[in-house]
C-alpha positions in Angstrom: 9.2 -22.9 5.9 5.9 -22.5 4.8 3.1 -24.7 6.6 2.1 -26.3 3.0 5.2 -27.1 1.9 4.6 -31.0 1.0 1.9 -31.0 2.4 -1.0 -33.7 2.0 -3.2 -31.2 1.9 -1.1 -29.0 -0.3 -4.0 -26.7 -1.3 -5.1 -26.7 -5.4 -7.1 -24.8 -6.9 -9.4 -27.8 -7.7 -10.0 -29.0 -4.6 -11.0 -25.2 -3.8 -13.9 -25.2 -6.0 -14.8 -29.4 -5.8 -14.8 -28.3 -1.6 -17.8 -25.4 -2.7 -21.2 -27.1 -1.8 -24.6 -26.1 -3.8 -25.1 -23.4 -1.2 -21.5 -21.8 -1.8 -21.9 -22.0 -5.6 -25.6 -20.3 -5.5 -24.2 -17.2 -3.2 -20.7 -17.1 -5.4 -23.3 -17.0 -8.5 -25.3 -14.3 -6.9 -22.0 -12.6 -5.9 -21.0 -12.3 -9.0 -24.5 -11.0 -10.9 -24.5 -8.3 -8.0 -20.8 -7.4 -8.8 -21.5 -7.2 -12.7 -24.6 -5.1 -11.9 -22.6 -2.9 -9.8 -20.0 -2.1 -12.1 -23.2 -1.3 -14.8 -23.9 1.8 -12.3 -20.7 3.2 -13.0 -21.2 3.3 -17.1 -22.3 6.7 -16.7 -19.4 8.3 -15.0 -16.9 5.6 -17.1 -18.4 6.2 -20.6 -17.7 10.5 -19.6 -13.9 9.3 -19.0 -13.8 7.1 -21.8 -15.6 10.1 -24.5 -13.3 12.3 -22.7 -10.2 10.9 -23.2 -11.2 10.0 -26.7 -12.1 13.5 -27.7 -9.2 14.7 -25.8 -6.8 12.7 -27.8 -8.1 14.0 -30.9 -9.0 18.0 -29.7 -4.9 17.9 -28.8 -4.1 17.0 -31.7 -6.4 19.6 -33.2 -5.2 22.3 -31.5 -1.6 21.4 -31.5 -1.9 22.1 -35.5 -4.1 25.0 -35.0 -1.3 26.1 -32.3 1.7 25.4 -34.7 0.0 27.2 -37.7 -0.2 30.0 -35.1 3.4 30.3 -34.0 4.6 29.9 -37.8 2.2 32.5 -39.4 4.6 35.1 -38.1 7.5 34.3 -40.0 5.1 33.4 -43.1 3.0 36.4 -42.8 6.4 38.7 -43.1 7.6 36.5 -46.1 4.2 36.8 -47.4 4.0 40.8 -46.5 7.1 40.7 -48.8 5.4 39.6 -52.0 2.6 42.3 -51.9 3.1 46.2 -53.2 0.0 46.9 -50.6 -1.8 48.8 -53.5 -4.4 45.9 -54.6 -3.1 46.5 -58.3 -2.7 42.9 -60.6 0.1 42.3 -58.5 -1.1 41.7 -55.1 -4.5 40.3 -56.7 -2.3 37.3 -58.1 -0.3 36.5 -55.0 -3.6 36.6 -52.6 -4.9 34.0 -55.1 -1.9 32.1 -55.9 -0.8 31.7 -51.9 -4.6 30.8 -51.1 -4.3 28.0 -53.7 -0.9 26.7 -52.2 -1.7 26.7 -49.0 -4.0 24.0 -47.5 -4.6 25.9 -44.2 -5.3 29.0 -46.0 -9.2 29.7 -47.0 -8.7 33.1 -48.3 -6.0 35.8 -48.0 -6.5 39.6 -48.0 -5.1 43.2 -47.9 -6.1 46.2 -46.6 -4.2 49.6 -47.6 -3.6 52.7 -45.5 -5.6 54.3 -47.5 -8.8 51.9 -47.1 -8.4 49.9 -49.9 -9.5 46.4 -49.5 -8.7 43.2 -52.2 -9.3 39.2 -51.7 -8.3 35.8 -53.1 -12.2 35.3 -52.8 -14.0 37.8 -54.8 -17.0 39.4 -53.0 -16.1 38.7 -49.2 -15.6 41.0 -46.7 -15.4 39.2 -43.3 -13.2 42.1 -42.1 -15.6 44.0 -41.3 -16.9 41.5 -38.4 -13.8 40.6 -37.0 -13.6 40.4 -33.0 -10.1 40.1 -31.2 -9.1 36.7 -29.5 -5.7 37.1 -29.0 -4.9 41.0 -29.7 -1.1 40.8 -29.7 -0.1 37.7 -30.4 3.4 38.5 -31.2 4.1 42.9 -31.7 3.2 42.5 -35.2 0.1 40.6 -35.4 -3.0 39.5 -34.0 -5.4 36.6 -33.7 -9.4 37.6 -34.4 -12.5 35.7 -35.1 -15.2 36.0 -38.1 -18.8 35.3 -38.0 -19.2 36.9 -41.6 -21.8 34.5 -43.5 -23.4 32.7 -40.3 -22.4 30.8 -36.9 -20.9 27.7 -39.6 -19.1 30.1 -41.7 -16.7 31.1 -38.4 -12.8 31.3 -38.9 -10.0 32.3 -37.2 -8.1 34.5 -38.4 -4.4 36.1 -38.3 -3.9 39.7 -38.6 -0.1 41.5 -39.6 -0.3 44.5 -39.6 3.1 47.4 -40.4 3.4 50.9 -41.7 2.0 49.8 -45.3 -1.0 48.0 -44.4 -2.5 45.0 -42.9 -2.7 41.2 -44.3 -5.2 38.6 -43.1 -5.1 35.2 -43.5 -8.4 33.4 -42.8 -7.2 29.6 -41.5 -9.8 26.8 -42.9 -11.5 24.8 -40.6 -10.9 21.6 -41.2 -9.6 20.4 -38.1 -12.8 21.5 -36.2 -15.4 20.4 -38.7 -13.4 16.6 -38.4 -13.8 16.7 -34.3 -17.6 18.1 -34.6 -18.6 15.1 -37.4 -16.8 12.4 -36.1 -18.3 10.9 -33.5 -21.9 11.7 -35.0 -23.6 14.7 -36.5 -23.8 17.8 -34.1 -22.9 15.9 -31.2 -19.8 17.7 -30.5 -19.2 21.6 -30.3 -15.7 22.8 -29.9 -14.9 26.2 -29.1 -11.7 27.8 -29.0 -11.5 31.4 -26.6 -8.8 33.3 -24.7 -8.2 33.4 -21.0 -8.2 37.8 -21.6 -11.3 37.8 -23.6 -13.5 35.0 -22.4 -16.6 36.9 -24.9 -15.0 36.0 -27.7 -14.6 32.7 -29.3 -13.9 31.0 -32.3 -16.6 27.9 -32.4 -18.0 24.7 -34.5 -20.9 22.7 -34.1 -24.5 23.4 -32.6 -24.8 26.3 -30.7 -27.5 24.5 -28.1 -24.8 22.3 -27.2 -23.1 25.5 -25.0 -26.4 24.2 -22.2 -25.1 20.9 -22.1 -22.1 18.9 -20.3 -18.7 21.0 -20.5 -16.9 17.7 -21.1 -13.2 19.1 -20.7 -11.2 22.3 -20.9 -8.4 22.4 -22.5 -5.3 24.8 -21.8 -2.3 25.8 -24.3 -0.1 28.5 -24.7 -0.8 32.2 -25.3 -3.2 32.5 -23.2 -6.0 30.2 -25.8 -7.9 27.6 -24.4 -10.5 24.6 -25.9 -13.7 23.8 -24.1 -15.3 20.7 -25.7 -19.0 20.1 -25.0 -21.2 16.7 -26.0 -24.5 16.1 -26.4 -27.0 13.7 -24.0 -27.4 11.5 -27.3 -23.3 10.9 -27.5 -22.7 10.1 -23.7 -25.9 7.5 -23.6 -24.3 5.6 -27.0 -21.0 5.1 -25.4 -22.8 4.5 -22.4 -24.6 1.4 -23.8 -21.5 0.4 -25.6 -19.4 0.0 -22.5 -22.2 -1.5 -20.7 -21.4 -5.4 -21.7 -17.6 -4.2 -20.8 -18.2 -3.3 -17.4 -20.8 -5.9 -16.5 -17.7 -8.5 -17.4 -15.3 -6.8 -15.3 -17.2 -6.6 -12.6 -18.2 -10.6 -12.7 -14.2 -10.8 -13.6 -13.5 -8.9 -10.1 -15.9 -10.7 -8.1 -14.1 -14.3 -9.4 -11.4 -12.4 -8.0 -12.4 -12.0 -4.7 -14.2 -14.9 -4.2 -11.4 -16.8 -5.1 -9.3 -15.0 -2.5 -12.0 -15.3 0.1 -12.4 -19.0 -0.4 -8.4 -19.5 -0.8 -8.2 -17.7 2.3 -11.3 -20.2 4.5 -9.8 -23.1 2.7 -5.9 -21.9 4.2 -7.8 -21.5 7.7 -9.8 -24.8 7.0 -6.7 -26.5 6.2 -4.3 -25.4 8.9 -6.6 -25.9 11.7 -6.7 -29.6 10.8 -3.3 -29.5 10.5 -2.5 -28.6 13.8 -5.0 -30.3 15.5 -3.1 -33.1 13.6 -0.1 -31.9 15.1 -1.5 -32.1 18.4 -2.4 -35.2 18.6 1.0 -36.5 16.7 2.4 -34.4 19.7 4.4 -33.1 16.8 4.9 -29.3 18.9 8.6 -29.5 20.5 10.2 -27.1 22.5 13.4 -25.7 21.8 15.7 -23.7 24.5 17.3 -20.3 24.3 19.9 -19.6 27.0 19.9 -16.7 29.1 23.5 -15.6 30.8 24.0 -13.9 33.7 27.4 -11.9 32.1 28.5 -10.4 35.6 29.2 -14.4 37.0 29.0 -15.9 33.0 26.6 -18.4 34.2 23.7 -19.4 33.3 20.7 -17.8 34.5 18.2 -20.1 32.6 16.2 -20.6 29.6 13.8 -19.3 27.1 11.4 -22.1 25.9 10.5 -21.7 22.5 7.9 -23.8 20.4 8.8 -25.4 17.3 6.1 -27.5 15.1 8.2 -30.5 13.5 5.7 -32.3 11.0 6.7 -36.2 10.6 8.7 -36.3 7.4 9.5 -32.5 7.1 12.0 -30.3 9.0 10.8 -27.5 11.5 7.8 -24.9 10.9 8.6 -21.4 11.8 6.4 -20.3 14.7 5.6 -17.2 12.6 3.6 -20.0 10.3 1.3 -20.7 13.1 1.6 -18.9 16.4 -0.3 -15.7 15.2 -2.8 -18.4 13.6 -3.6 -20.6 16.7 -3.2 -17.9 19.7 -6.2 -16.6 17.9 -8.4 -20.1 17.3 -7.4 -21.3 21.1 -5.0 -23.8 20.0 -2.5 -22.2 21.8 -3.7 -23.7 24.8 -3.1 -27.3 24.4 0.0 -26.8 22.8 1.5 -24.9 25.7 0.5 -27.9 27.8 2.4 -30.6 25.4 4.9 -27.4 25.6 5.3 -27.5 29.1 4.9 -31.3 29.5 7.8 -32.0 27.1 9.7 -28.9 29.0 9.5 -30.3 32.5 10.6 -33.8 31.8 13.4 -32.9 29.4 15.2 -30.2 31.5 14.2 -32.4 34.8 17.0 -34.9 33.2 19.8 -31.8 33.7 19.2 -31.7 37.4 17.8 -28.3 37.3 15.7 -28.8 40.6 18.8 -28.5 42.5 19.5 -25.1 41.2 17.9 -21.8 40.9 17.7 -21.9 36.6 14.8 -20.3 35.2 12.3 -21.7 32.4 10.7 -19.0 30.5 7.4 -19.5 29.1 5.4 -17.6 26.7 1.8 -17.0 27.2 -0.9 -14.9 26.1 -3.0 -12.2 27.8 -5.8 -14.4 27.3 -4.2 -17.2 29.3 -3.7 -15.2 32.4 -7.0 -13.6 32.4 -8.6 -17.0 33.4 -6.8 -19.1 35.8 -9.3 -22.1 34.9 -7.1 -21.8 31.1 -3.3 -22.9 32.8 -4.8 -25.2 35.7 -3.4 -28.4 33.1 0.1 -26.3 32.7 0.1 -25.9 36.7 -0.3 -29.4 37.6 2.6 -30.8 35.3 4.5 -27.8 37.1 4.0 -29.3 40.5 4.2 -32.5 39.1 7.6 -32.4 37.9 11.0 -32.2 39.5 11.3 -28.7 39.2 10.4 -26.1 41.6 7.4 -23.6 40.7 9.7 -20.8 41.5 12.0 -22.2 38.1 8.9 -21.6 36.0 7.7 -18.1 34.4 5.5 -16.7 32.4 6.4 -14.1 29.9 3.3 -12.7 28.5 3.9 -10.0 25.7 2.3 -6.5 25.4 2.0 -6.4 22.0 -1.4 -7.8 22.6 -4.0 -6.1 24.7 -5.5 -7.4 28.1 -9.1 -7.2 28.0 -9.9 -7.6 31.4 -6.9 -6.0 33.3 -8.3 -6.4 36.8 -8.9 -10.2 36.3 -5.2 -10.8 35.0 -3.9 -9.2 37.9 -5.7 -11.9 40.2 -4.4 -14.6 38.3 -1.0 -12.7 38.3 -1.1 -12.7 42.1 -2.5 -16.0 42.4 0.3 -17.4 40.3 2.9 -15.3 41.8 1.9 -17.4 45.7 2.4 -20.4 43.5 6.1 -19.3 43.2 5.3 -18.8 40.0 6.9 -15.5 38.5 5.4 -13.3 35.6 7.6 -11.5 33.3 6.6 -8.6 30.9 7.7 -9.5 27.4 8.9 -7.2 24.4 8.2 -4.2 26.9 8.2 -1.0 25.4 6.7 -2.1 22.0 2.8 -2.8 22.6 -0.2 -1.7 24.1 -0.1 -1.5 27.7 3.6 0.2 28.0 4.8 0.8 32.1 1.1 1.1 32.7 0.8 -2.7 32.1 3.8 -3.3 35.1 1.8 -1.0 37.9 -1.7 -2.5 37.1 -0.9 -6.0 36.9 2.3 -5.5 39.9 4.8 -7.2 37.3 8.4 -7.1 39.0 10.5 -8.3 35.8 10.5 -7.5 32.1 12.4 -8.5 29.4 13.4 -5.6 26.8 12.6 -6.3 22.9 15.5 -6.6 20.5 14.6 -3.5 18.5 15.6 -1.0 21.7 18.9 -3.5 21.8 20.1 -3.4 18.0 19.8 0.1 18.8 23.3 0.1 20.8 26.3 2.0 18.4 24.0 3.7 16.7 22.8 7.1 16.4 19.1 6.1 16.5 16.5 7.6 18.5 15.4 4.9 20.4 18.3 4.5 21.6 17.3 7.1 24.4 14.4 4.8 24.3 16.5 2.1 25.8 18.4 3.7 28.5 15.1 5.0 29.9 13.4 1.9 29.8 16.6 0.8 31.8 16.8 3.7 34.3 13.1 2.8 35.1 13.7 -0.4 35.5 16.8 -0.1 37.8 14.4 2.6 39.7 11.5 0.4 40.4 14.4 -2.7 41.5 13.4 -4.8 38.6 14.7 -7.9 37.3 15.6 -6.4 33.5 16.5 -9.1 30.8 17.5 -7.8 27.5 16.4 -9.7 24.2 18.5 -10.2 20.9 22.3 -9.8 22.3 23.9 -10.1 19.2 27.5 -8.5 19.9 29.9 -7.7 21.9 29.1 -4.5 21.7 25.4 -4.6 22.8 26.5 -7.3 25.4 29.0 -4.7 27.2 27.0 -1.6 27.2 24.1 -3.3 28.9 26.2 -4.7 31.7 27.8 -0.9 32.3 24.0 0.0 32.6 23.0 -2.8 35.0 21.5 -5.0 32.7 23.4 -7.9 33.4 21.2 -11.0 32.5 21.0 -11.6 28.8 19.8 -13.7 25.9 20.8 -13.7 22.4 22.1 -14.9 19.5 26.0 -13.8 20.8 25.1 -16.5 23.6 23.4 -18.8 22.0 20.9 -19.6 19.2 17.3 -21.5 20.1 18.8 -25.1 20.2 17.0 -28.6 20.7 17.2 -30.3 23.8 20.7 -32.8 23.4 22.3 -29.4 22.3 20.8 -27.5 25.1 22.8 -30.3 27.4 25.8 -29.7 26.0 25.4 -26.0 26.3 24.9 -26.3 29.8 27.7 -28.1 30.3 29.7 -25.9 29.1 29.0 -22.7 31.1 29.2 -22.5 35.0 25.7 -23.3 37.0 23.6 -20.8 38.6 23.9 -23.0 42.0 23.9 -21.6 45.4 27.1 -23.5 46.2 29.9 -22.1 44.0 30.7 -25.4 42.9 29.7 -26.6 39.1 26.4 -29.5 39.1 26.8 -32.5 37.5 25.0 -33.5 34.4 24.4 -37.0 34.0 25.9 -38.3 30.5 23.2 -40.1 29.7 21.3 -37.1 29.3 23.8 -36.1 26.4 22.6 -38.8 24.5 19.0 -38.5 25.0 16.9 -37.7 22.2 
């Protein structure tokens, strides 16, 4: 149950911005120039991916036409080949013109004889003679060349079949090209289409000065052909300045963004510490009780104390809403006393004084590294009908100790008290066995995730039965956490661990169940005999 949930103070995203003072609004106004104006510095590199992708699209497309005219000429060319006598008589002169004509692709068709005679579908050119090879064998039969035969703008690829009667060449327009080089503006783009075998060589459009500037992309495709596409300063810097406004708007557009979540985030903070200094002083923090059993005489070895926060007019807050939240502001410390306070006078009721039951109490490392912090704690202790030998500390590992050599005093100094401190979720945090030497901890409780691990084929599994053999070595007092079956209950007491706490037990219960619990399960008492618990206490709220 979430913290806010009908809350008074149930956060909107009004209030967020009405709570912004003239200060927060002038630095969430300068945030959010700066972010625009950092996103401007990025046009540059954004308006190369944008003019690439663009031309990409289109250069694909391109070459995936110049590609499939390519892989078809070979059946065409030897249906073509078909028509032609390969003498350059009336014949063939009227099919080189009359497939030109047909064909958009085609610019001009034309036959060469074995005996060096040449004819055309376009009378007086002889781009032949400059051919240079691109893709030599493109298939056995023919070939892929380029032409340079009336200037750099005049270039063409050109297909080559060749067979025992002569050769035919079929000189592709360049259409495509021209379309990529003039679209975007006048000789800003230059395409050039080479082969991976012939690099030299290279069928190209547009103005030859652009081969200094940026090599936008390269393009790969099959046979060995590949498209390099490069732009011009002029055509990056207008793109640029278009997507300018763009980015300068997405950049204000993120910064809202995060300040938003930045201000959601102090407002949460804001919000919840009132909350629970509210809660304090409602003494709305309650402590509810988690049985531990000692499974070799099923009786009951003592408690766990747990803190609940019960808001007036709502049901209970998970601790995970608010422990991690107030360990950290400091909180933590008065509500361990009203904790403690609430603790002692509730169990006091259930005769515990005259037995040897245990109350288990959670503190941090920051708790115990200053014994000035628990001096309130200690006197309801000693204050109450319990003994101080009833009372200990479990402090967790999964936070660090900061000043090891001054919990150890405290630890010491508690431990004279009669007061006993246990090391919680051992195994799982920072300090590991190194925490039980330095601070001389005698008993340690082992975390549910080495315990679920029982009938299973996980690895920390092996985890848990050395954690237990060390324990067993070094004559500690071993509790396991999170007992949840049979199972996991019976394989820990064949290893020794015979104290237990779980949900197979019990589940964390307020105090009137608590009561009945205990009256229900045989009492940890030095005599064998089973204590009394008054009735009233049954019906105490």
């Amino acid at each position: 149950m979430s913290v806010f949930n009908h809350s008074p103070t149930k956060l909107k995203v009004s209030e967020l911005f009405t709570s912004m003072n003239v200060r927060n609004w002038l630095s969430s106004f300068v945030i959010l120039i700066l972010c625009g104006l950092l996103a401007t510095f990025c046009s540059g590199y954004v308006s190369k991916l944008y003019l690439r992708h663009t031309i990409n699209s289109d250069a694909e497309a391109m070459l995936g036409i110049y590609s499939k005219q390519i892989e078809t000429y070979e059946r065409k060319l030897a249906e073509f080949s078909n028509l032609f006598l390969y003498d350059c008589g009336p014949l063939d002169q009227y099919q080189l013109e009359n497939l030109a004509y047909k064909d958009y692709f085609i610019r001009r068709l034309s036959l060469k004889t074995r005996t060096g005679k040449t004819c055309t579908s376009f009378a007086g050119a002889n781009g032949e003679r400059t051919l240079s090879p691109l893709l030599p064998f493109l298939t056995p039969n023919t070939s892929l060349w380029v032409t340079n035969s009336a200037g750099n703008d005049q270039s063409l690829l050109v297909v080559q079949r060749e067979d025992e009667r002569g050769a035919l060449f079929v000189h592709m327009e360049p259409l495509i090209t021209d379309s990529l080089r003039n679209n975007y503006c006048r000789e800003c783009v230059l395409t050039a289409i080479s082969a991976d075998s012939n690099p030299t060589v290279a069928f190209w459009r547009g103005d030859a000065a652009l081969f200094s500037q940026l090599l936008l992309f390269k393009y790969e495709v099959d046979k060995g052909l590949n498209i390099r596409v490069y732009v011009s300063d002029k055509l990056l810097q207008k793109y640029r300045l278009q997507i300018l406004p763009v980015l300068f708007f997405v950049g204000v557009a993120l910064g809202l963004v995060m300040i938003v979540a930045i201000r959601l985030s102090e407002f949460r903070k804001l919000s919840l510490h009132t909350l629970v200094e509210r809660g304090i002083q409602n003494r709305e923090f309650i402590p509810y009780y988690q049985p531990i059993v000692d499974v070799s005489s099923n009786s009951l070895y003592g408690c766990e104390m747990l803190a609940r926060w019960k808001r007036r007019g709502q049901g209970l807050i998970s601790p995970m809403e608010f422990i991690p939240y107030v360990e950290k502001s400091g909180q933590i410390l008065p509500i361990t006393d009203q904790l403690i306070e609430k603790t002692v006078a509730e169990i006091g009721k259930l005769n515990w004084g005259e037995t040897q039951q245990v109350i288990s109490v959670n503190v941090v490392p920051d708790q115990l590294e200053q014994l000035e912090t628990l001096e309130s704690s200690l006197k309801l202790i000693h204050q109450s009908r319990l003994q101080p030998s009833q009372i200990a500390f479990e402090v967790t590992e999964r936070k660090r100790f900061t000043n090891l050599a001054m919990a150890s005093q405290v630890i010491e100094m508690l431990r004279c008290q009669g007061i006993d401190v246990k090391l919680d979720d051992a195994g799982t945090g920072y300090g590991g066995f190194s925490y039980i030497q330095q601070l001389n901890i005698r008993s340690l409780k082992i975390d549910k995730m080495f315990v679920e691990t029982i009938g299973t084929t996980d690895l920390k599994l092996s985890l848990l039965d050395s954690i237990i053999a060390f324990g067993r070595k070094a004559n500690m007092e071993m509790i396991a956490e999170g007992v949840e079956t049979q199972e996991q209950s019976q394989y820990l007491a064949e290893h020794g661990v015979t104290l237990q706490q779980g949900f197979y037990f019990g589940r964390p219960m307020p105090f009137r169940d608590f009561a009945y619990y205990c009256k229900s399960i045989v009492s940890r008492k030095p005599l064998t005999e089973r204590f009394q618990i008054p009735e009233a206490v049954l019906y105490d709220r």
